[in-house]
C-alpha positions as CSV (number, residue, x, y, z in Angstrom):
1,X,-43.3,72.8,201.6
2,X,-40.5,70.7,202.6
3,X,-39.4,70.2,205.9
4,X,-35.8,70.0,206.8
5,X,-36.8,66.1,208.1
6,X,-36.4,65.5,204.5
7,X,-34.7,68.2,202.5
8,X,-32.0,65.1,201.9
9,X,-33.4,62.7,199.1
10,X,-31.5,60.6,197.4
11,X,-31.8,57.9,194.7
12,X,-30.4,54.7,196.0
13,X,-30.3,51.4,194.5
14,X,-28.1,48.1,194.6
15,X,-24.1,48.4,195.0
16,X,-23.7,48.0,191.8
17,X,-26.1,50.1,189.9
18,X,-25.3,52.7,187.8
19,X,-25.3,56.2,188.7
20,X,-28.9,57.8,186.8
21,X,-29.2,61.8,185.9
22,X,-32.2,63.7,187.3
23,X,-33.3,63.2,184.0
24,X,-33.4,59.4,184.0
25,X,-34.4,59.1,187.4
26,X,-37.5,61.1,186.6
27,X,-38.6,58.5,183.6
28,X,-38.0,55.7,185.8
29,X,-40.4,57.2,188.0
30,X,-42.9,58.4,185.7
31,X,-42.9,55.2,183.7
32,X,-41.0,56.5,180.8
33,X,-38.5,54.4,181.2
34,X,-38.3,50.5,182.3
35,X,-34.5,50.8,182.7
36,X,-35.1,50.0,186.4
37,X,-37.9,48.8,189.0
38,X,-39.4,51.7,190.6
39,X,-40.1,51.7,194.3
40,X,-42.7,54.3,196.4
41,X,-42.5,55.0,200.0
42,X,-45.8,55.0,201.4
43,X,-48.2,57.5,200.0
44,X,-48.9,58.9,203.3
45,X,-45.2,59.7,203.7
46,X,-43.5,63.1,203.2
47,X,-41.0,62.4,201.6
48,X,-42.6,60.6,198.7
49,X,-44.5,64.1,197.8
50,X,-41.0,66.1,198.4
51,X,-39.4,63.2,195.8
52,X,-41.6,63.9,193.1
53,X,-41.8,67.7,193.5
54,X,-37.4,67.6,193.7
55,X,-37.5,64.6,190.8
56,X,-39.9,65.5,188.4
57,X,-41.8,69.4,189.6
58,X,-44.6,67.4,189.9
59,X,-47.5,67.1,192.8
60,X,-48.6,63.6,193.8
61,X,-52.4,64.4,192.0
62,X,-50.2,65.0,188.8
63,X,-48.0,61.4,189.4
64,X,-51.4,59.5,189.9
65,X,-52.8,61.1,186.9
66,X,-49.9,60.2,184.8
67,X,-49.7,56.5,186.2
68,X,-53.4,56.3,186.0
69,X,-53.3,57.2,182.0
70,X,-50.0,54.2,182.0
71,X,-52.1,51.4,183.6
72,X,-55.2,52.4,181.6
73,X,-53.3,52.1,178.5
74,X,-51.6,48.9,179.5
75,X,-48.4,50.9,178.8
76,X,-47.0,50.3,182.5
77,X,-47.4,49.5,186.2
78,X,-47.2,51.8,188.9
79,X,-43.9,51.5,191.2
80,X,-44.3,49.0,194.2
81,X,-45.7,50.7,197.7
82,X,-43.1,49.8,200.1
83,X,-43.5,51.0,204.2
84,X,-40.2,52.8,204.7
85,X,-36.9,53.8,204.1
86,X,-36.2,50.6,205.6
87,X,-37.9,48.4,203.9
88,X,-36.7,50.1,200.3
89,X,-32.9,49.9,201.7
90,X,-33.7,46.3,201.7
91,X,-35.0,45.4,198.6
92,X,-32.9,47.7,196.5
93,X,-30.2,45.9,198.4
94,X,-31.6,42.9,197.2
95,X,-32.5,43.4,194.1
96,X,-30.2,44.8,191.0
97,X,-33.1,46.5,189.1
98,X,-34.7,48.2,191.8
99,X,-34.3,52.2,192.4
100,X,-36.0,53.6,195.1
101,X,-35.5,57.0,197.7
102,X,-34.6,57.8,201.0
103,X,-33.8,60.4,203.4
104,X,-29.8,60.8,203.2
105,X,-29.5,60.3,206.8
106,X,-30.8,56.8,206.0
107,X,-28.0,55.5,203.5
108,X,-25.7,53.0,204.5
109,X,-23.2,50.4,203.2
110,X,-25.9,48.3,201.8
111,X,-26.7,50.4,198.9
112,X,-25.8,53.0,196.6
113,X,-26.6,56.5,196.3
114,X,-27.4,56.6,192.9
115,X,-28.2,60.0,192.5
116,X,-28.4,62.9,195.4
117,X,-31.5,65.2,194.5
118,X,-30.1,68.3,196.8
């Protein structure tokens, strides 16, 4: 269930990224795509289980099957584990080929909403 805390995800990355579809967004997530640097929020965190449900209709047990399968494979590496929307702000800010999600209410002039997911 989502809460209204965070019923505003968005895809953000670095200023000048380009905007990604649902559809790209969710194989850049689910290692279909190495386009961009995936970055999780912490995977005690709401919001990362309300991103994959809104991104991809998955549950977080499906994502870690499907990364699990990747690594075994050799065919990827699961997206970093960063804190908080914080600390993702930052290094998308940072870094041109990192993608990553936030609550909406987070988004500031330091990055770019790269795809809204309401």
């Amino acid at each position: 269930m989502l809460t209204s805390a965070h019923a505003g995800i968005v895809v953000v990355g670095h200023p000048l990224a380009p905007a990604l579809s649902k559809e790209q967004a969710a194989a850049i997530f689910l290692g279909r795509s190495t386009a961009l640097t995936p970055l999780d929020q912490s995977d005690s965190s709401p919001i990362r289980a309300a991103f994959y449900r809104k991104v991809a209709g998955r549950d977080l047990a499906q994502v870690k099957a499907i990364w699990s399968r990747l690594l075994f494979s050799g065919k990827g590496q699961a997206p970093r584990e960063l804190a908080n929307a914080a600390e993702v702000k930052k290094t998308v800010a940072a870094n041109p080929k990192a993608v990553g999600y936030i609550d909406k209410a987070a988004v500031d002039d330091s990055i770019k909403v790269l795809l809204d997911l309401d």
